[in-house]
N, C-alpha and C positions, 0 to 999 in steps of 0.2 A: 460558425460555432458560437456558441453562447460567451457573453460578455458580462455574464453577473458578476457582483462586488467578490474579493478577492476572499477564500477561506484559508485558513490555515487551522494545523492540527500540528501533533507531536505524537511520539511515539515511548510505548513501555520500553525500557533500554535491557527488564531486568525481570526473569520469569520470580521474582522476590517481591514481599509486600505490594502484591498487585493492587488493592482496595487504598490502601494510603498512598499510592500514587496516581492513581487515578483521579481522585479526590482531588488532590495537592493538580492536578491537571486541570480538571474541571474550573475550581475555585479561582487558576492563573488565565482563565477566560481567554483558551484556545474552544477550536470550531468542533476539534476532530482528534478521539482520542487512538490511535493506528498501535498495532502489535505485529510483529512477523513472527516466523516460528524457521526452527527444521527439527530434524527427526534425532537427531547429530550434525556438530560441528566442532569447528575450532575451539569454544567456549560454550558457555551454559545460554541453552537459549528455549523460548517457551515454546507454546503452542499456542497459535492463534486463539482458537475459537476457546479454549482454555481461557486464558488471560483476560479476553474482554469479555464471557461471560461472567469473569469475578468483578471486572469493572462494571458489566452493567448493573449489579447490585451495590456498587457503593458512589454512584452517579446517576443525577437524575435528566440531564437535557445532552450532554456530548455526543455527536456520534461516534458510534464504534466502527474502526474500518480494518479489516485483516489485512495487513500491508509484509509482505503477502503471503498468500495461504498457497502451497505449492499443492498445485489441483490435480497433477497427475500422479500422487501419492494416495489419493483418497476415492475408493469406490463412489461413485457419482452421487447415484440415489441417497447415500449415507451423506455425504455430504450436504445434499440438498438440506435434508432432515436436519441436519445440525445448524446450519446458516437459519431456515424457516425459524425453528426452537427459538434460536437467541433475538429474531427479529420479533418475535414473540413475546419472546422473558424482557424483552430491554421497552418495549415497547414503541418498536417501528423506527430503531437506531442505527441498525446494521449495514454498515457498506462492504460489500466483499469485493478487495483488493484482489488477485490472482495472477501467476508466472510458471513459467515450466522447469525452475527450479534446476537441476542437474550441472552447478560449482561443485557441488560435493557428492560423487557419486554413491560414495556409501553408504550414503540413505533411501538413492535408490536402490541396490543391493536387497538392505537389509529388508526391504520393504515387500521383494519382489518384483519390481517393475521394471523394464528394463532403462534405460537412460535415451534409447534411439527411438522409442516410442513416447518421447515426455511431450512433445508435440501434438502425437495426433490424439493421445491421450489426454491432454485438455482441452482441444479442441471438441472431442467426443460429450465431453463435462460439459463444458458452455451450453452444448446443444438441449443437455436435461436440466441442467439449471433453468436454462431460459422455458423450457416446456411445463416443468411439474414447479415451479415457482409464478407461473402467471395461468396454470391451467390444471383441470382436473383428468381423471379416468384417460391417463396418457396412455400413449402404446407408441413404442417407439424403440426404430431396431438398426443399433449403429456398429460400430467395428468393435466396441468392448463392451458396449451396456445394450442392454434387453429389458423392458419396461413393457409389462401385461395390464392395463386399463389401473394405470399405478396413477394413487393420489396419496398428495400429502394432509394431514390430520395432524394440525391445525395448517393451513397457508399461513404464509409471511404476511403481518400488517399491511408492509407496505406496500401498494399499488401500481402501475400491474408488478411490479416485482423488487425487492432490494436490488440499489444498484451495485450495478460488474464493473467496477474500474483494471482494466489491462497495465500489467507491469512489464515492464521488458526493453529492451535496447534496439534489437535490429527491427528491418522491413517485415518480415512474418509475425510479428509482435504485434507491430503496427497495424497489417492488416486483420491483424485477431480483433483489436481497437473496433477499428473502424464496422467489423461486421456484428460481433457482441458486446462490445463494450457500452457501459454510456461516461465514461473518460479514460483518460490516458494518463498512467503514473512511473514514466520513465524514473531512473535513477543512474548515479555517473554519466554524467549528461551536463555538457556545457550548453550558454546559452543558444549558439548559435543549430546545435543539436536538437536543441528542444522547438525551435522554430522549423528547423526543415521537419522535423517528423511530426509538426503540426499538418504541415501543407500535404505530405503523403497522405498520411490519414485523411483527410478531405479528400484526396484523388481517391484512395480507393475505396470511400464509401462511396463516392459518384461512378464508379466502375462496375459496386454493387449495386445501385439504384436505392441507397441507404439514405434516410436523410440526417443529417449529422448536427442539425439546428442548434439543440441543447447537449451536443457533446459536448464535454470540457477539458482541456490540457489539463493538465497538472503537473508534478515535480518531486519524489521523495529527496530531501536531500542532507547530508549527514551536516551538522551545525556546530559552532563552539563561539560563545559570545564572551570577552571577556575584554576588562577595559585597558589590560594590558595586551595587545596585541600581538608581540612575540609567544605568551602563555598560550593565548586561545589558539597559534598555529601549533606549537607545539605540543599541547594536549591533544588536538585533532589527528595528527600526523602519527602520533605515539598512539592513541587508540585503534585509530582504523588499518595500521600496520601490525597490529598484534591480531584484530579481528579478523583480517584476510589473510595474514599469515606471507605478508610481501610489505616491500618500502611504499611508504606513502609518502613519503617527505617532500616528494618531488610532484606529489599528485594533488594535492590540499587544493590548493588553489585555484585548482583546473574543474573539479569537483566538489569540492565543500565551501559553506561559509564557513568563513573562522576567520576571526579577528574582533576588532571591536566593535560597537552599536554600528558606528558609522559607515565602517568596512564592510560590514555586511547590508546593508541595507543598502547602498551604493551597487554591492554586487548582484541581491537581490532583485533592484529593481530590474536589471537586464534581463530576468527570467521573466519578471512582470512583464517588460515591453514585450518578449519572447512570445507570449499567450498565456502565462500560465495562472490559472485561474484556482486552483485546489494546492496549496503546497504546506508539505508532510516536514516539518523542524526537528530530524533526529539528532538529538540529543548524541552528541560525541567527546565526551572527556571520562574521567576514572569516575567508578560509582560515588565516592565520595564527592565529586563536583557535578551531578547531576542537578542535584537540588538547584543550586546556585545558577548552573548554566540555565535550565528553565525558565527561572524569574528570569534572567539575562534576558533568553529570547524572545520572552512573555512582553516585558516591558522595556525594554534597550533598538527592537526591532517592528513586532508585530502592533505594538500600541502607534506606531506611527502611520500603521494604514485604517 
């Protein structure tokens, strides 16, 4: 697996002033500006492709990555056409994150789709993404999509295709990774996690006869840098417990950075030694300490690689 220098990105925290954070992103000279979305949740939260199309007009070099876009919510070919669009409008920025989604079933519901199909239902997507994103005049006839000599008007800039980074936690994840992906962006995930589900994914692209050369690990993972260290646990702990709607108190440390420059970048390095080669710094305290925590992990953390 590829060994290039280390990326880092951040994430919108806030379907709010999406262009002035962006911006304020850009300017704090992160790699990688990441959005996730759902349909419904706990809290206010955007839509992917939404959100960084506003970024891609108020930023001019960041990539954009849908961190993540839940793909079996979204008719395939439609989707295609919207990820090409922005890979388009941005001019050859677009990373598309993607996951099977289904914590909150009620957006599958409302959507239609049922929850026991989110599987093979993105699976089905990958297959047209990867076809009508690197090919023309497709035909192509799978368990929920039907595609008649179908091309896209305009194709995606970039060549053969914007990249698939795979989200997800268990083994069927992994091998989604390994067969479509070209990285892997686990999330709640210790180090020692992120290491074994490197080495899967290597087994099962070699099971598929894949070659995985320039696959890349990567890492989304919730952040809070501040120089008082008991604050940054605490702000961590109190947001991502109100966000999942269960205790976190006990879980911060096991999955988030939080604490000070030092603390965290101590902890960090173990996902470095881990493999991980793309890692996503979600911003985790109350909207008013966004700003602040940003510069934190801007310059308290990532100026140190």
């Amino acid at each position: 697996m590829s060994n290039d220098k280390i990326q880092f990105g951040t994430t919108l925290r806030s379907p709010f002033n999406v262009a002035r954070m962006a911006k304020r992103i850009e300017a704090l000279g992160y790699d990688i500006l990441a959005c996730g979305e759902h349909v419904t949740f706990h809290g206010d939260t955007a839509n992917g492709i939404v959100s960084l199309s506003v970024a891609a007009g108020a930023t001019e070099k960041i990539k954009l990555m849908s961190s993540i876009t839940l793909l079996p919510l979204y008719p395939p070919a439609l989707l295609a056409k919207m990820g090409a669009a922005l890979d388009a409008a941005s001019n050859g920025r677009f990373m598309l994150g993607v996951g099977v989604g289904g914590e909150y079933p009620k957006e599958f519901v409302a959507c239609g789709i049922p929850v026991k199909q989110r599987g093979s239902r993105t699976d089905d997507s990958l297959e047209v993404l990867e076809r009508v994103w690197s090919g023309t005049n497709v035909t192509y006839s799978g368990r929920y999509t039907t595609l008649d000599d179908f091309s896209l008007k305009p194709m995606p800039i970039q060549k053969p295709r914007p990249p698939i980074w795979i989200s997800g936690r268990k083994d069927v994840a992994m091998r989604r990774a390994a067969r479509y992906g070209d990285g892997w962006l686990p999330y709640m995930y210790t180090p020692e996690q992120l290491a074994e589900s490197i080495t899967k994914i290597r087994q099962f692209g070699e099971e598929i006869g894949r070659d995985l050369a320039d696959f890349k690990p990567g890492l989304f993972i919730f952040t809070t840098v501040h120089e008082d260290r008991k604050k940054a646990v605490d702000m961590a702990a109190a947001t991502l417990s109100k966000q999942y709607a269960q205790d976190f108190s006990e879980l911060v440390h096991k999955y988030a950075l939080a604490g000070n420059p030092d603390d965290c970048k101590a902890r960090l390095n173990e996902y470095i030694e881990a493999g991980a080669r793309l890692v996503l710094l979600s911003p985790c305290c109350p909207d008013a300490e966004v700003d602040a925590n940003l510069e934190n992990i801007a310059k308290g953390v990532v100026a140190a690689y």
